[in-house]
N, C-alpha and C positions, 0 to 999 in steps of 0.2 A: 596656542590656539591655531595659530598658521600651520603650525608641523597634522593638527590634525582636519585642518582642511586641507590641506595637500592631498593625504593619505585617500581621504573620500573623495577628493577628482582623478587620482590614480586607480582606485575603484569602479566609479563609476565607467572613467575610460576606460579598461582592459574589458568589462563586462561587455562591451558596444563596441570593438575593434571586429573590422571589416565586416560591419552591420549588422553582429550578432547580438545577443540579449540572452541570460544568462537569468532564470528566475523557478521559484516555485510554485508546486499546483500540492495543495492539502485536501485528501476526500477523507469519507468516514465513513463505514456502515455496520450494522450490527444483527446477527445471529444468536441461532440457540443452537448448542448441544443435547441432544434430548435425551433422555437417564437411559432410556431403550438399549444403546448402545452398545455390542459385543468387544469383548475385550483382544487385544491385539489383532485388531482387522480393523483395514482403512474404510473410513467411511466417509460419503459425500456429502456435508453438509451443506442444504441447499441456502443460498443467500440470493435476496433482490437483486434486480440490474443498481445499478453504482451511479447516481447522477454524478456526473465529475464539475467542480469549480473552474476548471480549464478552462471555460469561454469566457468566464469574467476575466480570468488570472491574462489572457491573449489580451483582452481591451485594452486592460490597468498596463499591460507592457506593452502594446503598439506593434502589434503580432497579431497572426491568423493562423487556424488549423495549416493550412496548406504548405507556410512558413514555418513549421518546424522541423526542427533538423534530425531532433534528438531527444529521446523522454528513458530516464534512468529512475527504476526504484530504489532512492535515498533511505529511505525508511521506512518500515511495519511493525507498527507495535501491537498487539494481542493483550486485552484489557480484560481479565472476569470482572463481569459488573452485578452478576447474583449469580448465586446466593455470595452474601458477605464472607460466610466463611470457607470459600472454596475457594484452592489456590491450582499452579500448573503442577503441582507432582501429580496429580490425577492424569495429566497426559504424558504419551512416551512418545508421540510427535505430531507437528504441524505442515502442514506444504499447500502454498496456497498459487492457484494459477488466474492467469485474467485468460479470456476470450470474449469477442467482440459479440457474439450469438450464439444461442444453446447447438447451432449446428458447426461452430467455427472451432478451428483447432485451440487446443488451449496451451498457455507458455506459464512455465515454470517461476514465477517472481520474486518466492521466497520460501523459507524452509526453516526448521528448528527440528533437530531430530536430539534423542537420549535426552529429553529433559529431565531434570532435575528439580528443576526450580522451583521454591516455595513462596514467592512470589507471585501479586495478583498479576503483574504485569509483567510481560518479557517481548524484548525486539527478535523479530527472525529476524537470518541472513537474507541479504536479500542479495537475488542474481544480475548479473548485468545485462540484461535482456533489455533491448530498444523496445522501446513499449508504445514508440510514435504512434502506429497505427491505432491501438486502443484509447489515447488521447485526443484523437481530431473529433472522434464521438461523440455527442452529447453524456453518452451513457456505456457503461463496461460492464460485466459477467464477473464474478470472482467464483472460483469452484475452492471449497476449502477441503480439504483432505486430512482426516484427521486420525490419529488412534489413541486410543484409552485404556490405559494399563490397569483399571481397576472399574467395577461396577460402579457407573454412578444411580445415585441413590435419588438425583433429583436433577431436573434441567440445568443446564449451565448457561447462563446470558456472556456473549463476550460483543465487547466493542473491538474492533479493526480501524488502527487510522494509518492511511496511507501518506508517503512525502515524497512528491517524484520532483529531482530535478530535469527542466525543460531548458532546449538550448534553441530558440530562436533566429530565423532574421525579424528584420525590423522593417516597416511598412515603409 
């Protein structure tokens, strides 16, 4: 029992060395592919502004926009959520960018290109882009960039959950 409270004040210390803080922020949003779709040409599928959790996730850690150092996308995963029986081999690639306003440049955050997969669900890569500035936000832009290697026959619903590690100071 001692060995593994140690562990966890070595944790907690290394994460809060020289005032940093070290945590995550979880968003979600979801889109349609619409059957329309021509095949092997990127198309932009449009998605809502992105309310981000970030302002609570600053509270809960004892941090403010202003205080952050550092925001990495950890993970994206790309969910079909209808029809039931649609999977990714119907798509030949994904590339999804944040920007902060439909007139603000956009950055590169993740990508899956040559899919294969007959799976409802696949993670992009994601790139190492400092994403700080679209985290002190309330709200983000995602631009989804897509192609389809085959006629769809009917809409495609997918979910999008994002995982950004944040690297903090502390108030």
């Amino acid at each position: 029992m001692k060995k593994y409270v140690f562990f966890a004040l070595v944790f907690i210390f290394a994460s809060c060395v020289d005032g940093m803080i070290t945590f995550y922020v979880n968003d979600s949003t979801d889109t349609t592919i619409e059957s329309s779709f021509p095949i092997n040409l990127p198309i932009n599928i449009p998605i809502p502004p992105v309310s981000t959790t970030a302002t609570q996730e600053y509270e809960n850690n004892k941090t403010a926009p202003n205080l952050i150092e550092e925001v990495i996308l950890e993970k994206l995963t790309v969910t079909i959520t209808n029809p039931s029986t649609e999977d990714f081999s119907v798509l030949k690639s994904v590339h999804i960018y944040m920007k902060k306003s439909d007139d603000s440049d956009k950055v590169e955050v993740a990508y899956l290109d040559n899919i294969s997969s007959t799976a409802k669900s696949v993670d992009l890569i994601c790139t190492e882009a400092n994403l700080v500035e679209y985290l002190r936000e309330d709200s983000y832009k995602i631009d989804t960039e897509v192609e389809v290697k085959e006629y769809l026959l009917h809409d495609v619903d997918i979910h999008i959950d994002l995982k950004f590690n944040v690297t903090a100071k502390v108030l």
